[in-house]
C-alpha positions in Angstrom: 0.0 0.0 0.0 1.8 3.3 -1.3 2.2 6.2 1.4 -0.3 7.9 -0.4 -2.9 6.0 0.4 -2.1 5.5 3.6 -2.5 9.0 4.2 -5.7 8.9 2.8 -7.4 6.3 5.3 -6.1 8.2 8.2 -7.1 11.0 7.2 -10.4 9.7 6.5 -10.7 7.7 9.5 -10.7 11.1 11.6 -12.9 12.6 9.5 -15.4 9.8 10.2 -14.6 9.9 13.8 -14.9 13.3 14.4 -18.1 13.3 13.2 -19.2 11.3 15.5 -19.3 13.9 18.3 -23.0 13.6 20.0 -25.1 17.1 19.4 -27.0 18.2 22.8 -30.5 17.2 22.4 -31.5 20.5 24.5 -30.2 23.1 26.8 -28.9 21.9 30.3 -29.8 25.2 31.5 -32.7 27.1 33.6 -34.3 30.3 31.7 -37.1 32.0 33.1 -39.5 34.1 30.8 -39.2 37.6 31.0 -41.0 40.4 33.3 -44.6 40.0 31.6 -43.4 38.0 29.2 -46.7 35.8 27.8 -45.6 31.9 27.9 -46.2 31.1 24.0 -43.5 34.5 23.6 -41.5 32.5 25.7 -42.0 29.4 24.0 -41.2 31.1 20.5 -37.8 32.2 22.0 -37.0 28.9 23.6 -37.5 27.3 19.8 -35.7 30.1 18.1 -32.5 30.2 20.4 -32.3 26.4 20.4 -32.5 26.3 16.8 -29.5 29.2 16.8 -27.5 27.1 19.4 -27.5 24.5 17.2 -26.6 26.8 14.4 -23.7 28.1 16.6 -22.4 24.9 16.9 -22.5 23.4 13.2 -20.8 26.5 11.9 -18.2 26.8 14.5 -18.6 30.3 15.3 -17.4 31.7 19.1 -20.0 33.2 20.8 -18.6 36.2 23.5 -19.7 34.8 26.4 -16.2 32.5 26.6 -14.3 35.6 26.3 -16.2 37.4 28.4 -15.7 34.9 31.2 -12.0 34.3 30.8 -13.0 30.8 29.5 -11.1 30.1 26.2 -13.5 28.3 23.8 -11.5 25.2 23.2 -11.7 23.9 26.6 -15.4 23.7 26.8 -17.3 20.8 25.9 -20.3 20.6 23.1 -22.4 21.1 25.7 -21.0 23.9 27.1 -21.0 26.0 24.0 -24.5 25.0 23.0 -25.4 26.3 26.6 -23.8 29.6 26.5 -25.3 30.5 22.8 -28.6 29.5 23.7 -27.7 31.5 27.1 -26.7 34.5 25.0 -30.2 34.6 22.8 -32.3 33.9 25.2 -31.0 36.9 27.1 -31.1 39.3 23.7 -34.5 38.6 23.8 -35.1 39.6 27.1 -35.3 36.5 29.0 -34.0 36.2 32.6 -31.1 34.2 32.9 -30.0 35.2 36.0 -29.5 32.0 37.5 -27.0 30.4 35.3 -23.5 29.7 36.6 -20.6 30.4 35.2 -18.9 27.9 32.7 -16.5 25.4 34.0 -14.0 23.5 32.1 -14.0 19.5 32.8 -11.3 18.6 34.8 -8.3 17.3 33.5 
């Protein structure tokens, strides 16, 4: 088998493996609606900020949050970073997230 092709499967096989990463189902997080926010508003925004936190995630964009929190991206998990951009819209849309802790890295 020629180098060439060697090179090939490997790089291959890590395609295929690291596409094989599991996608949250849902946030792992606690957001309250609003101040007189109705509850189907609040269901609208739950929908649309989980459908951008999955967004965030497929197209690898940093949200600021990380930065913001002295947390660089790379350490936190898939989880993590689906949390904080659901976090981040959910807030822009004037939802309380008051209650949400700060992120953590997983220990080494």
């Amino acid at each position: 088998m020629s180098i060439l092709c060697r090179i090939k499967i490997a790089v291959t096989a890590c395609s295929v493996a690291a596409g094989c990463v599991s996608q949250p189902i849902g946030p792992a997080v606690a957001v309250k609606p609003g101040r007189d926010k109705p509850f189907t508003v609040f269901l609208r925004d739950d929908a649309q900020c989980k459908q951008y936190a999955r967004e965030q995630l497929a197209s690898g964009v940093d949200t600021r949050a990380a930065s913001d929190a002295h947390v660089p991206r790379a350490q936190l998990n898939v989880q993590q970073r689906y949390d904080l951009a659901y976090l981040e819209c959910m807030h822009a849309k004037g939802n309380d997230v008051s209650e949400r802790a700060e992120p953590t890295t997983e220990p080494e």
